[in-house]
C-alpha positions in Angstrom: 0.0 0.0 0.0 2.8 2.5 0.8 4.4 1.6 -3.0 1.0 2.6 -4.4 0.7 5.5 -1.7 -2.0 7.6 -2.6 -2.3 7.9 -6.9 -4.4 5.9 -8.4 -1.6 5.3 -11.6 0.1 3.5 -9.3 -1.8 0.2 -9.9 0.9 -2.7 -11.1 4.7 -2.8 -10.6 6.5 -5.7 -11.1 8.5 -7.6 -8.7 9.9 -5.5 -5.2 12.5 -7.4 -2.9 12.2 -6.2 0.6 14.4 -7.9 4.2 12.5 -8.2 7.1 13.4 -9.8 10.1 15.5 -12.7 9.1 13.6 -12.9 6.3 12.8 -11.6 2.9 9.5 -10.9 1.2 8.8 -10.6 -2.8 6.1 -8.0 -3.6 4.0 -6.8 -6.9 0.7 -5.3 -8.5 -1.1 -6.6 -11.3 -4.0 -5.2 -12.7 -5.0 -8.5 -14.7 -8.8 -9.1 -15.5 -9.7 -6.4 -12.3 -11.3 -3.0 -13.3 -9.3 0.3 -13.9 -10.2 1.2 -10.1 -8.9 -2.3 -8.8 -5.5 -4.1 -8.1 -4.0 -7.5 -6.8 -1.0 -7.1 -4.6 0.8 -10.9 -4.4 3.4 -11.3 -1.8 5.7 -14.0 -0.6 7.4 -14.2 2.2 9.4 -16.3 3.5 10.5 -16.6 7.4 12.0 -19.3 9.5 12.1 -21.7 7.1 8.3 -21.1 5.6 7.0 -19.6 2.8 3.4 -18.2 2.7 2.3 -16.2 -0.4 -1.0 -13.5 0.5 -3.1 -12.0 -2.3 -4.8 -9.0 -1.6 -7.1 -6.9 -4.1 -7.3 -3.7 -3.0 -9.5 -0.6 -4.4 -9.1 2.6 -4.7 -11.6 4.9 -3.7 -11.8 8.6 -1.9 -7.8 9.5 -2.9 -6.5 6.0 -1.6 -6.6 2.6 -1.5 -8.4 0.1 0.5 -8.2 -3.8 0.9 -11.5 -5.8 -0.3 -10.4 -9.1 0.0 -7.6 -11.1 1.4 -6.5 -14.9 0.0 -4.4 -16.8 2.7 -3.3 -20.2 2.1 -3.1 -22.1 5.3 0.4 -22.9 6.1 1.1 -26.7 6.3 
């Protein structure tokens, strides 16, 4: 959210590598098959041995941009 900030031509971006805490998480926005307004943010992180990846659409609306829905795998 803080990539895409507060414009709302910030919609895809590929691929952003970011450490965190003896780890390291993979970030981007797409904009495939999601309306103008709309855009899926995939990240994978990967911490203590595990990986999760989250997908999160997000919307923007009123100068910013908001999460609608949130896809968690369970992690085995």
């Amino acid at each position: 959210m803080t990539k895409m900030g507060g414009s709302s031509s910030i919609s895809s971006f590929p691929n952003q590598n970011a450490s965190v805490m003896n780890g390291s998480v993979v970030y981007s926005a797409s904009q495939n098959g999601l309306p103008l307004s709309q855009s899926q943010v995939t990240s994978t992180g990967t911490f203590s041995g595990k990986t999760v990846t989250i997908k999160a659409v997000f919307s923007y609306e009123r100068n910013r941009w908001r999460i609608i829905r949130m896809y968690v795998p369970p992690v085995a």
